[in-house]
C-alpha positions as CSV (number, residue, x, y, z in Angstrom):
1,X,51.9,19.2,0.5
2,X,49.2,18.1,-2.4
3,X,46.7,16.0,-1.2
4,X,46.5,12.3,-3.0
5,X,43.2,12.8,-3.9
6,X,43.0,16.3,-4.6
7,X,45.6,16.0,-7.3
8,X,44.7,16.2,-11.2
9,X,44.0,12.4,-12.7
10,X,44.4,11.1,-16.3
11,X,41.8,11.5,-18.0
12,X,41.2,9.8,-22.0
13,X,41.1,13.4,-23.9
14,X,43.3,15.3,-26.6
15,X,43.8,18.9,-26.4
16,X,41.0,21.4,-28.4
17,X,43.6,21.7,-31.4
18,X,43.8,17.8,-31.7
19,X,39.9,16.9,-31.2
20,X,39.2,19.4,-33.9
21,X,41.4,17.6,-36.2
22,X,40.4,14.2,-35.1
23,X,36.8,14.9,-35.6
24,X,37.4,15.5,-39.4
25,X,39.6,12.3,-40.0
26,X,37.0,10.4,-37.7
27,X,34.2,11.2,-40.3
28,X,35.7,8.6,-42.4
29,X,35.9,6.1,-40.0
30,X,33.2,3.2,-39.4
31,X,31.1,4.6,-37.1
32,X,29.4,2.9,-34.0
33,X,26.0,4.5,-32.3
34,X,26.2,4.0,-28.7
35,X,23.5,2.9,-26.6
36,X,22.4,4.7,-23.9
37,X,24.0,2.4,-21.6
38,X,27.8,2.9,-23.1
39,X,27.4,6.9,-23.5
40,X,27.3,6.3,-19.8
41,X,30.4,3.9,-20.1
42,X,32.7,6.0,-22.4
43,X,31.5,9.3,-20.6
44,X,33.2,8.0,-17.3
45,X,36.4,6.4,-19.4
46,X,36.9,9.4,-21.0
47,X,36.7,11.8,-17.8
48,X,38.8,9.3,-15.6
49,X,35.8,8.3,-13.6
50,X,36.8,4.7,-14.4
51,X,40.5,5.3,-14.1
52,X,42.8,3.7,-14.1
53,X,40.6,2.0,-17.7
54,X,42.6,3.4,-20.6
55,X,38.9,1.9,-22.6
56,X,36.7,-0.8,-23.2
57,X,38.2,-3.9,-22.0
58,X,40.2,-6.4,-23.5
59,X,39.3,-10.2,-23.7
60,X,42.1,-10.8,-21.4
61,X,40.7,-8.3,-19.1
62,X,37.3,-9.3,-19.5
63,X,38.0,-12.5,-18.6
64,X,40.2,-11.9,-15.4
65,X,37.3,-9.3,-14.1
66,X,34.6,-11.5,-14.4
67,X,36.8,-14.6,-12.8
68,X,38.2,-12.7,-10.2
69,X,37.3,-9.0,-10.2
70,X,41.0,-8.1,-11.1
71,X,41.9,-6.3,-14.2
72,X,45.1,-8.8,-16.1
73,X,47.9,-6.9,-14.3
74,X,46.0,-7.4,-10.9
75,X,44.2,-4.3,-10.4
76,X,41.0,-3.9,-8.3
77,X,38.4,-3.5,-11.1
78,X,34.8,-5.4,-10.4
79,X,33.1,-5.0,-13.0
80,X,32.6,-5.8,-17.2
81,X,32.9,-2.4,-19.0
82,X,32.4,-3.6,-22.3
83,X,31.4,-2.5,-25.6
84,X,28.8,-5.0,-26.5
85,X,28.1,-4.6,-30.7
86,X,25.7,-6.7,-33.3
87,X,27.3,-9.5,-35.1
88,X,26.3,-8.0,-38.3
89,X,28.6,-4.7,-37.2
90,X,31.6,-7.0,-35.8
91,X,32.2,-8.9,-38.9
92,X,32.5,-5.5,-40.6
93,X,35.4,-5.2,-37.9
94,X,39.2,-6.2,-38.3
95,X,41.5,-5.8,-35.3
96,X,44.0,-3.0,-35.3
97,X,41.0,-0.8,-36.8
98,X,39.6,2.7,-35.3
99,X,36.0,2.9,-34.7
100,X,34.0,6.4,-33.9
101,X,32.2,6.7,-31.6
102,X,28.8,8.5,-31.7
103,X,26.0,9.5,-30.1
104,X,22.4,9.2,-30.8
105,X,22.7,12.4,-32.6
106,X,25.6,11.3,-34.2
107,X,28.1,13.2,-33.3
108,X,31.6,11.9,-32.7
109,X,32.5,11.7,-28.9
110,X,35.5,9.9,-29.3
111,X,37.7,7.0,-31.2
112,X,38.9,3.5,-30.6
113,X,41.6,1.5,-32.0
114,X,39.8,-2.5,-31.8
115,X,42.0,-4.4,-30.3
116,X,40.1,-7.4,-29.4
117,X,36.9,-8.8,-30.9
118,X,35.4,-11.9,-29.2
119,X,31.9,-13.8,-28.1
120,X,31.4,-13.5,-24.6
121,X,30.3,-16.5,-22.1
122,X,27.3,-14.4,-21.1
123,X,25.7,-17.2,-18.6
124,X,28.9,-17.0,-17.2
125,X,29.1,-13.5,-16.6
126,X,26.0,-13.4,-15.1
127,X,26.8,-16.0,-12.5
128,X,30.1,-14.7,-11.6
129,X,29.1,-10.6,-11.8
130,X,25.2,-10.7,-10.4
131,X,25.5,-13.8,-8.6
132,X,22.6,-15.6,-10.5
133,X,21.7,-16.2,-14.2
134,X,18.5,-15.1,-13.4
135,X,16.3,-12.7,-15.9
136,X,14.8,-11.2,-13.3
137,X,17.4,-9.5,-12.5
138,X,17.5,-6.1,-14.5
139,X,21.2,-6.2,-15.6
140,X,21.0,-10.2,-16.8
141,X,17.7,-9.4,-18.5
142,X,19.4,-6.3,-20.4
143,X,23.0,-8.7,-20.6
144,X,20.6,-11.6,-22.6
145,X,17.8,-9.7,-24.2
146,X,19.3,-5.8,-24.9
147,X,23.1,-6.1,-25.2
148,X,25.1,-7.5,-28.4
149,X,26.1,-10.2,-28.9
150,X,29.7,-9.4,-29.3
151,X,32.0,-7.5,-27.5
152,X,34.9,-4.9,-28.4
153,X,38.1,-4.0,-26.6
154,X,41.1,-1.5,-27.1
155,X,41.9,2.3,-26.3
156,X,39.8,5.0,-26.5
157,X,40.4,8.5,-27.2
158,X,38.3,11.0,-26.1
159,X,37.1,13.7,-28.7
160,X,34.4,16.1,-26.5
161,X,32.3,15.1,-23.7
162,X,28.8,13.7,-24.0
163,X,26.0,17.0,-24.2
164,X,23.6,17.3,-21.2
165,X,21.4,20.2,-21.3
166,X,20.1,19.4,-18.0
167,X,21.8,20.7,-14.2
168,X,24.4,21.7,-16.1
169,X,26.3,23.5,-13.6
170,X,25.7,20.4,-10.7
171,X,27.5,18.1,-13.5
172,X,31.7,17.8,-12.4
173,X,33.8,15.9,-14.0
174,X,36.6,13.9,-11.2
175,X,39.1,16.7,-12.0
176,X,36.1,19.7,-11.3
177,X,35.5,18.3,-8.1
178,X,38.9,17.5,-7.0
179,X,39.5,21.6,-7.9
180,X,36.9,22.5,-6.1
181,X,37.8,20.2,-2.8
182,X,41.0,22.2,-3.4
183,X,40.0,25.4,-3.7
184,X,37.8,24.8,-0.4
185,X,40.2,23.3,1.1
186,X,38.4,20.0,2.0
187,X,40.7,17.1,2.9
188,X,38.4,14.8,4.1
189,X,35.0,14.2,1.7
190,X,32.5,11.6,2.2
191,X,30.4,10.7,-0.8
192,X,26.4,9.8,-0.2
193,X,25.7,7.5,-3.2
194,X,21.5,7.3,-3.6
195,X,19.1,6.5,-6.7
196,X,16.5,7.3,-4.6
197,X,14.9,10.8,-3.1
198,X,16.1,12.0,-0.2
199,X,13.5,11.4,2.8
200,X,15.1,12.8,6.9
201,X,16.2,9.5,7.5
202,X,18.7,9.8,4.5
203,X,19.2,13.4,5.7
204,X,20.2,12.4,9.8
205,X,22.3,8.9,8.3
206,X,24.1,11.5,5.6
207,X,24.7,14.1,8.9
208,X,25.8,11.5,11.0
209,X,28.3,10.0,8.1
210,X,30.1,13.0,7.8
211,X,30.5,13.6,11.5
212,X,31.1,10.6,12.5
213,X,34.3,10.5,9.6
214,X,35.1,14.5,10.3
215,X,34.5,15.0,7.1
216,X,32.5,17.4,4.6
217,X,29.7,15.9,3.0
218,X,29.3,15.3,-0.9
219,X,26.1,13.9,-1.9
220,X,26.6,12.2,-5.2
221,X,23.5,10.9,-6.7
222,X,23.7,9.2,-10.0
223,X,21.4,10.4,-12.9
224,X,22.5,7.6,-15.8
225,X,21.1,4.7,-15.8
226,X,18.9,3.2,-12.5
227,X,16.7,0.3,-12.2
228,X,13.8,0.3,-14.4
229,X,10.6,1.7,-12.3
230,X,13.0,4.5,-10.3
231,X,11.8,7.8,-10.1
232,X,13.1,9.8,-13.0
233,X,16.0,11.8,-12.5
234,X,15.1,15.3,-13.3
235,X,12.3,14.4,-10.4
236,X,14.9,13.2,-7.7
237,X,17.3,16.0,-8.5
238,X,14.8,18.5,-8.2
239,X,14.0,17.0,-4.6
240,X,17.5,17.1,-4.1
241,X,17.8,20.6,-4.6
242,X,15.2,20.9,-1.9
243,X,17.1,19.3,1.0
244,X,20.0,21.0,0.1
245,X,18.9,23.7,1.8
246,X,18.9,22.1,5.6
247,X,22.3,20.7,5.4
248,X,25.0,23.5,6.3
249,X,26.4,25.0,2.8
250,X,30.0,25.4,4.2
251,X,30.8,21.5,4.4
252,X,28.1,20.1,2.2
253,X,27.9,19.8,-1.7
254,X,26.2,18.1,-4.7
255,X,27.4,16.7,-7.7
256,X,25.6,14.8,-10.4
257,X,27.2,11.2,-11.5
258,X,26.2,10.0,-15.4
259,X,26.8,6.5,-13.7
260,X,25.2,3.0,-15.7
261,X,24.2,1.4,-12.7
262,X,24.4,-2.0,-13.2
263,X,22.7,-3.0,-9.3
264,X,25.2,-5.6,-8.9
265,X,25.3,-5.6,-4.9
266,X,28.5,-6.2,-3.3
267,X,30.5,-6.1,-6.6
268,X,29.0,-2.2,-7.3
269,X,29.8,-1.5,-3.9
270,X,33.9,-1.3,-4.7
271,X,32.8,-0.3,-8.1
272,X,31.4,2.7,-6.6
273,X,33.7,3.0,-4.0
274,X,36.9,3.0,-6.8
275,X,34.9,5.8,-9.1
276,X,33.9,8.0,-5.7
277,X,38.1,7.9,-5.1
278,X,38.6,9.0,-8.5
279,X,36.5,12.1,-7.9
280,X,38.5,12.9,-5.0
281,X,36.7,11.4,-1.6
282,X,37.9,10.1,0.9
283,X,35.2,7.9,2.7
284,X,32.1,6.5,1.1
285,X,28.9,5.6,3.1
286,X,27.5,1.5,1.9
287,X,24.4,0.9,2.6
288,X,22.4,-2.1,3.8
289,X,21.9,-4.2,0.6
290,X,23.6,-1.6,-1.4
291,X,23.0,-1.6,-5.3
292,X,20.9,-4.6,-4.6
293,X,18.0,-5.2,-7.2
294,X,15.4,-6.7,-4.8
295,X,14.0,-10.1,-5.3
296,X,15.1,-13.3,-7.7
297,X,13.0,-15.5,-9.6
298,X,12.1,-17.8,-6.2
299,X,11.2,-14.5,-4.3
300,X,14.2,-14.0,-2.1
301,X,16.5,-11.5,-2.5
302,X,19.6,-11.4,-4.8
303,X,22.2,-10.7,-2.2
304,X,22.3,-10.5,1.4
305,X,22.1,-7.2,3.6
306,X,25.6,-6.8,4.6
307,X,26.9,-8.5,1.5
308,X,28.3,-5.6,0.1
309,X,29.7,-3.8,3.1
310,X,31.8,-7.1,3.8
311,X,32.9,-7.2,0.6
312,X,34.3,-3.3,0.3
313,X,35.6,-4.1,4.2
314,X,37.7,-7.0,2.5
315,X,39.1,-4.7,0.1
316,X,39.4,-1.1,1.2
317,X,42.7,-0.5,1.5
318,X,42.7,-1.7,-2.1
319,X,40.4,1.0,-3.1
320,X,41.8,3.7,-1.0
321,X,38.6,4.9,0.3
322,X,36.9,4.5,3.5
323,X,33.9,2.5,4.2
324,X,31.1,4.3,6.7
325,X,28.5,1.5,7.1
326,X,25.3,3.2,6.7
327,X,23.1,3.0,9.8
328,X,19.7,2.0,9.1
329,X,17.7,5.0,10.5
330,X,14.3,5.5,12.2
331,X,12.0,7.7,14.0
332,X,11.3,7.5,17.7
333,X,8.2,8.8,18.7
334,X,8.9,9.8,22.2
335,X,12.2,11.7,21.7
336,X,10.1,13.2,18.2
337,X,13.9,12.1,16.5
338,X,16.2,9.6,14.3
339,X,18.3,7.6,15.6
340,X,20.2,3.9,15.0
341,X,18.1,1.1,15.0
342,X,20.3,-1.0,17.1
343,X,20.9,1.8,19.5
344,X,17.2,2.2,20.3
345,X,16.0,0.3,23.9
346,X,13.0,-1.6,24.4
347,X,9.4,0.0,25.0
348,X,9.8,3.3,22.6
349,X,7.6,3.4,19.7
350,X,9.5,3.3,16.4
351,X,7.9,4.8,13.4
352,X,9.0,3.8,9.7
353,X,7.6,3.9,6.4
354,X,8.4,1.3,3.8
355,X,9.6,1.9,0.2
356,X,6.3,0.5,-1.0
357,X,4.1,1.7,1.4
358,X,6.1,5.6,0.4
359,X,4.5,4.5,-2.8
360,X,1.3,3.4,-1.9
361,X,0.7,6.8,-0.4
362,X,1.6,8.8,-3.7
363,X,-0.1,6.3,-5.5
364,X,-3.0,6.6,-3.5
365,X,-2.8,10.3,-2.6
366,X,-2.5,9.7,0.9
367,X,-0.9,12.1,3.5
368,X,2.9,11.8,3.9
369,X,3.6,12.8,7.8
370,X,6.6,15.9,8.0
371,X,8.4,13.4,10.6
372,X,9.0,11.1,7.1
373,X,10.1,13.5,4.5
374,X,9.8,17.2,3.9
375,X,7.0,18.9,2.6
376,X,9.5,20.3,-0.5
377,X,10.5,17.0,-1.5
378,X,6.7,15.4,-1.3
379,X,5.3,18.2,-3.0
380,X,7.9,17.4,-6.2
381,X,6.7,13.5,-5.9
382,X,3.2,14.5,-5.8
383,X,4.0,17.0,-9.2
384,X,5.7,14.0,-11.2
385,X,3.5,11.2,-9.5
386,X,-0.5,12.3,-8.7
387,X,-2.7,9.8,-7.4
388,X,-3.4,7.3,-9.1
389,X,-6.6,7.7,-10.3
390,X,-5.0,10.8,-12.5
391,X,-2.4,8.8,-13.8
392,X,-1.9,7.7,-17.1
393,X,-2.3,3.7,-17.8
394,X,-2.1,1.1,-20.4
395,X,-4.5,-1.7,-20.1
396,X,-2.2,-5.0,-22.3
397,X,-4.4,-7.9,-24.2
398,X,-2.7,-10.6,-25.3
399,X,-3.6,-14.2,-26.8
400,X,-4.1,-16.3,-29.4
401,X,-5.8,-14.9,-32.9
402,X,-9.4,-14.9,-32.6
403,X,-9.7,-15.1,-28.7
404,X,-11.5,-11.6,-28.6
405,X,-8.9,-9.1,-27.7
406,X,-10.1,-7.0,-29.8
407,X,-14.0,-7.7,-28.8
408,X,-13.3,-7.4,-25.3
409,X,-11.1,-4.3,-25.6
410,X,-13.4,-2.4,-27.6
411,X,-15.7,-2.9,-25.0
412,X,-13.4,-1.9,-22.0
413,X,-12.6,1.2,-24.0
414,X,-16.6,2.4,-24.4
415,X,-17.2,1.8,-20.4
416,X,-14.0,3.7,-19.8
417,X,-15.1,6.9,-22.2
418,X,-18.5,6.4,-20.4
419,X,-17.0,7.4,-17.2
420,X,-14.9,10.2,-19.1
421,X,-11.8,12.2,-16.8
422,X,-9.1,10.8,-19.7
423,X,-8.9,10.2,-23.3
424,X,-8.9,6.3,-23.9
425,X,-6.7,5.6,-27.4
426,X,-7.2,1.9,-28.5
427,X,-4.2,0.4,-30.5
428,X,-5.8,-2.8,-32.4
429,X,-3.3,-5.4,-33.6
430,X,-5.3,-4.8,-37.0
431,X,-5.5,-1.0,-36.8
432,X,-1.9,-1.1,-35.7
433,X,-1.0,-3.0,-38.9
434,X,-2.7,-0.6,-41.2
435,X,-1.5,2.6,-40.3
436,X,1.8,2.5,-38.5
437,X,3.4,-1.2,-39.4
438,X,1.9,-1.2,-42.7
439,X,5.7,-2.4,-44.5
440,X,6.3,-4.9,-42.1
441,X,5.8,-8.8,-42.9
442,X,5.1,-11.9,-40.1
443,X,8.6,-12.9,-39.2
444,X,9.5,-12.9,-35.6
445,X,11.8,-10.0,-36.3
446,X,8.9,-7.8,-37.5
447,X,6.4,-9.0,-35.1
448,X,8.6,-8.0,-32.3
449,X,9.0,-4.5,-33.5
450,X,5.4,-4.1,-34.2
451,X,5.1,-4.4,-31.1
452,X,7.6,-2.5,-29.9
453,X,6.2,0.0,-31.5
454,X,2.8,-0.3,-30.0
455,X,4.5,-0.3,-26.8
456,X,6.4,3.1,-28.0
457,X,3.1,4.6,-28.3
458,X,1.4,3.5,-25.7
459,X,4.1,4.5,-23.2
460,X,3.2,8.3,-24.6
461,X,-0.2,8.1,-24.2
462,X,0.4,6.6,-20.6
463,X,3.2,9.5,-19.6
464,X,0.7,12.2,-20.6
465,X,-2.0,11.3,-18.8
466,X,-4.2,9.4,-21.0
467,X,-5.2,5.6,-20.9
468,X,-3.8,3.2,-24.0
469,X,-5.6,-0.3,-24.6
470,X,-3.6,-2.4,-26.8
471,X,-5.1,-6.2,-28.4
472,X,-2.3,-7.8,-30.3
473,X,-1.1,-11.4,-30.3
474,X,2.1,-10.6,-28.5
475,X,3.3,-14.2,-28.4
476,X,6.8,-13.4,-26.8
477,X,7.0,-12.9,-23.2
478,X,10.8,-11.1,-23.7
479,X,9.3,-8.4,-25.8
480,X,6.1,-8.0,-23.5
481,X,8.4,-7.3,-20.6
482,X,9.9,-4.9,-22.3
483,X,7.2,-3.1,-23.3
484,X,6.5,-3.7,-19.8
485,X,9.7,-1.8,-18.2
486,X,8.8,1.1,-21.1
487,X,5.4,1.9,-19.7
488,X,5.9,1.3,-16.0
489,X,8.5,4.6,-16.6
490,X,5.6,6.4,-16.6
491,X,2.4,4.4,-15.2
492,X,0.8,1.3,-14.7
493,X,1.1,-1.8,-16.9
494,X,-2.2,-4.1,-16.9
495,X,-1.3,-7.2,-18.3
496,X,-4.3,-9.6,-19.8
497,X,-3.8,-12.8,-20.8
498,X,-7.4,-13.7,-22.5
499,X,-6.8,-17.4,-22.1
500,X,-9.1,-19.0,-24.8
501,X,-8.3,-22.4,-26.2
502,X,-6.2,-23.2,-29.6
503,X,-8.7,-24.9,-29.9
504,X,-11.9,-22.9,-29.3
505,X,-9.8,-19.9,-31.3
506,X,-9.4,-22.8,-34.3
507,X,-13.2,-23.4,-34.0
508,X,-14.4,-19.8,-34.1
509,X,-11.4,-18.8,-37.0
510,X,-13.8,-16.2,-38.3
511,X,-11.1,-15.0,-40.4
512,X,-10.3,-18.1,-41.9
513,X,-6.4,-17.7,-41.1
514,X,-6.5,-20.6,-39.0
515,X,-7.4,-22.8,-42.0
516,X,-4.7,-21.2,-44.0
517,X,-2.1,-22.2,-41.3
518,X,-2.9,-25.7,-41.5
519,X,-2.6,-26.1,-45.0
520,X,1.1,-24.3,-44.9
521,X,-0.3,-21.6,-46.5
522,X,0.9,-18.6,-43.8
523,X,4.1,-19.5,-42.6
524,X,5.2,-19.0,-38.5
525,X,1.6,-18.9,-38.0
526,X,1.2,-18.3,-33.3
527,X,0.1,-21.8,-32.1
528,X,0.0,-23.4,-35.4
529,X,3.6,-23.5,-36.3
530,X,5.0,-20.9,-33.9
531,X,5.2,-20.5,-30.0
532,X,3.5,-18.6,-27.4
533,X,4.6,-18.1,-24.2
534,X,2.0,-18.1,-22.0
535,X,2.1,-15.2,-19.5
536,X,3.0,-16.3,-15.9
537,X,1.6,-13.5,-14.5
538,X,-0.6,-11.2,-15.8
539,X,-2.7,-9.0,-14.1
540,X,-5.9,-10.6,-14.7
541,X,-6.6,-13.8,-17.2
542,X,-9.9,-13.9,-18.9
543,X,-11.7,-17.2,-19.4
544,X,-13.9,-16.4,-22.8
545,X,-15.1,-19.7,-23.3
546,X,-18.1,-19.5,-20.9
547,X,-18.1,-16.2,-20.4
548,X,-20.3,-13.1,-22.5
549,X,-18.0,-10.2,-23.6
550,X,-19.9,-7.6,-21.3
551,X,-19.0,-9.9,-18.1
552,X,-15.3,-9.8,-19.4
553,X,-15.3,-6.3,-19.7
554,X,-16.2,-5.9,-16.2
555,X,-14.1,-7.9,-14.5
556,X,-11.1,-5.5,-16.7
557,X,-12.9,-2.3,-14.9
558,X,-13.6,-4.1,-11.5
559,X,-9.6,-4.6,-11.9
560,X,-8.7,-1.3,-12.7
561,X,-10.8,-0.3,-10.0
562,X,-9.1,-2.8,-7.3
563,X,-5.8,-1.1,-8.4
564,X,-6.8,2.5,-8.1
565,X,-6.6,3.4,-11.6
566,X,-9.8,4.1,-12.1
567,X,-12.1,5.6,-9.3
568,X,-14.5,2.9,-7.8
């Protein structure tokens, strides 16, 4: 008798005949670029990952997910897979049309017939999907400030997979690995979700898992989208590859998942839970605070710690797949071994290292002990993170016109090429302007992608090694924080609000501009007739106004030192 879940499932694709001829009648279609974000998406509709989702979801849908994390006819389905668009691109929309779909190459990956065209509630969706309109958590910042505005929903079909030139042969699609379980003849799987690299702990909780379930072991790390700040992908699969060594080969395999994580806590949980079923497993480990994105706007964390293994408890039969709480594991130092927390007596000495202090270490180039992770796996963190005092950095001014950014900056970037080790690169508002935003006007539009596209060039600087020091206005905290998440992929951010008066800035106006403001003569002029946010927490703020620029300078370097990047 066929297993359930080793059996073939549906999956969105036309035969090689058909997607030849589709992709010359989709040239003619009105084409949409996918993000990076609903590559992931359509990738995982297409394959059957998100069965049983015949494609983006209708309003109808929409709606019943969000209010109760049921698809229209009832189905189990937690979360919003959407395909968010402009309103400039929607109005060119009419329902009953097909759409291609490309990717940021522009080739076609599929086609969908729009069904549904409508303006999400998106305050809504946040509260009812993450809990908590709150920006700071990643997916409700990228839901206000990255997403479209409006959403599409109808069938898709799927043309040719998404092209990944990396791990190419760890990459299964549901049907791949359900073969494979087949062909090995594994009944019983048990899927390790992680977005993290894999320390002994995970190793003795992923040993235990499958034991304790009689099961064979598939670890099933995703390599879409994480939380902004993870460790890159090609980083953690590399460690990955590492520890596969020390688990038995016979009962123990990895697969790669081009999963958009959206860290929703206990909703992802069954959201993982349902795509681990449609790749064929049969128990799936939840951790403590699973998919959680650590703290809120107040400083406590977005969901609780068992929040998510209640949730997929409440519903696993519904999913089909079995829940193995994850046991959080640590190090005894008498018995030199992992075991439960809450199976450990009184009187042994427990040793653990934190998340942050595991970063601390790299950060600092401190010495990671063998009983905490093995030497393969620190050795790839130390190639892809080195101390850091070697790291790349980009140092952030911002502030009103004429507060002496660009004074003070200049300054921080001669005592930095004193000290030599890097190459310093300053990126002037003014300089910027000249030579790589020269066509763009004042509007709030063209402010923001200036700069964006200081941030762009920064962030290279920062990932290869050198140190960036950028002194424009930046009057919009949004875009700052998302220069922010763009350069903290690769190093540190510095953020430095140089705080000098509207006033004092007015009084000083050495370029006259603020005398052209008042008279109307430059329009959306930053404090004059525009906002600014102020930042709520930079890394350092700069009082000019009693201050000489050499003293500013050094409080910038005595920061840089206090944070390691630069050494005291």
């Amino acid at each position: 008798m066929q297993l359930k879940n080793l059996a073939p499932i549906p999956e969105l694709y036309v035969s090689y005949d058909s997607a030849q001829k589709l992709k010359v009648e989709a040239a003619d279609l009105t084409s949409w670029d996918l993000t990076p974000r609903q590559i992931c998406d359509l990738e995982l509709l297409m394959n059957g990952g998100f069965n049983p989702l015949k494609g983006f979801l209708s309003e109808e849908d929409y709606n019943s997910v969000v209010d109760d994390m049921r698809l229209a006819d009832g189905t189990l389905w937690p979360m919003p897979i959407t395909l968010d668009v402009s309103e400039k691109f929607a109005e060119t929309i009419e329902l009953g049309q097909d759409i291609a779909l490309r990717d940021q190459e522009g080739v076609i990956l599929g086609t969908m017939t729009v069904t549904d065209k409508w303006t999400p509630d998106k305050p809504k969706e946040a509260e009812k999907v993450f809990g908590a309109d709150d920006d700071a958590h990643p997916a409700v910042y990228y839901l206000h400030n990255a997403a479209g505005s409006v959403y599409l929903g109808g069938p898709v079909t799927g043309i040719q997979q998404p092209v990944h030139y990396d791990f190419r042969a760890r990459r299964d699609t549901p049907n791949e690995l359900r073969a494979y379980f087949r062909k090995l003849g594994w009944h019983r799987v048990v899927a390790f979700q992680t977005r993290n690299p894999l320390h002994r702990a995970h190793q003795e909780l992923t040993f235990r898992a499958a034991k304790e379930a009689q099961a064979n072991l598939l670890i099933h790390p995703i390599v879409g989208m994480t939380k902004p700040g993870d460790v890159d992908h090609f980083t953690r699969v590399r460690c990955y590859e590492a520890v596969l060594d020390k688990y038995p080969s016979s009962t123990t395999s990895m697969s790669l998942l081009n999963l958009a994580m959206r860290m929703a806590g206990p909703r992802e949980a069954v959201w993982h839970g349902l795509i681990r079923k449609n790749h064929g497993c049969t128990h799936f480990i939840v951790g403590r605070d699973h998919a959680g994105p650590g703290k809120n706007s107040a400083g406590d964390d977005f969901y609780g710690p068992y929040d998510a293994q209640e949730l997929f408890k409440k519903h696993e039969q519904e999913i089909g797949i079995e829940m193995v709480p994850f046991k959080h594991m640590v190090y005894v130092q008498e018995r030199a071994q992992y075991e439960p927390a809450d199976e450990i007596e009184d009187g042994v000495t427990v040793l653990n290292i934190s998340g942050t202090e595991l970063r601390r270490r790299l950060a600092e180039g401190l010495e990671i002990p063998e009983w905490f992770s093995f030497p393969e796996v620190v050795t790839e963190l130390r190639r892809t993170r080195p101390p850091r005092s070697q790291q790349g950095f980009t140092v952030f001014f911002t502030g009103f016109s004429g507060s002496g950014k660009s004074t003070i900056a200049n300054a921080v970037m001669v005592k930095l090429m004193e000290m030599g080790g890097r190459p310093v690169t300053l990126l002037d508002g003014d300089i910027v302007r000249k030579n790589l935003s020269s066509e763009l006007g004042f509007s709030k539009e063209h402010r923001d992608l200036n700069i964006r596209r200081i941030g762009f060039v920064a962030s290279e600087i920062t990932k290869n090694g050198g140190i960036a020091i950028c002194a424009p206005i930046a009057p919009y905290a949004n875009t700052r924080r998302a220069v922010r998440e763009d350069i903290e992929a690769h190093g540190a951010f510095v953020e430095i609000h140089v705080a000098t008066s509207i006033e004092e800035c007015e009084r000083r106006d050495r370029k006259g501009l603020y005398k052209l403001a008042r008279e109307g003569k430059i329009k959306e002029f930053t404090g004059i007739s525009d906002p600014y946010d102020v930042p709520e927490k930079p890394e350092l703020r700069l009082d000019t106004e009693n201050t000489d620029v050499d003293n500013c300078a050094h409080q910038v370097i005595l920061k840089l030192e206090s944070m390691g990047l630069i050494a005291a």
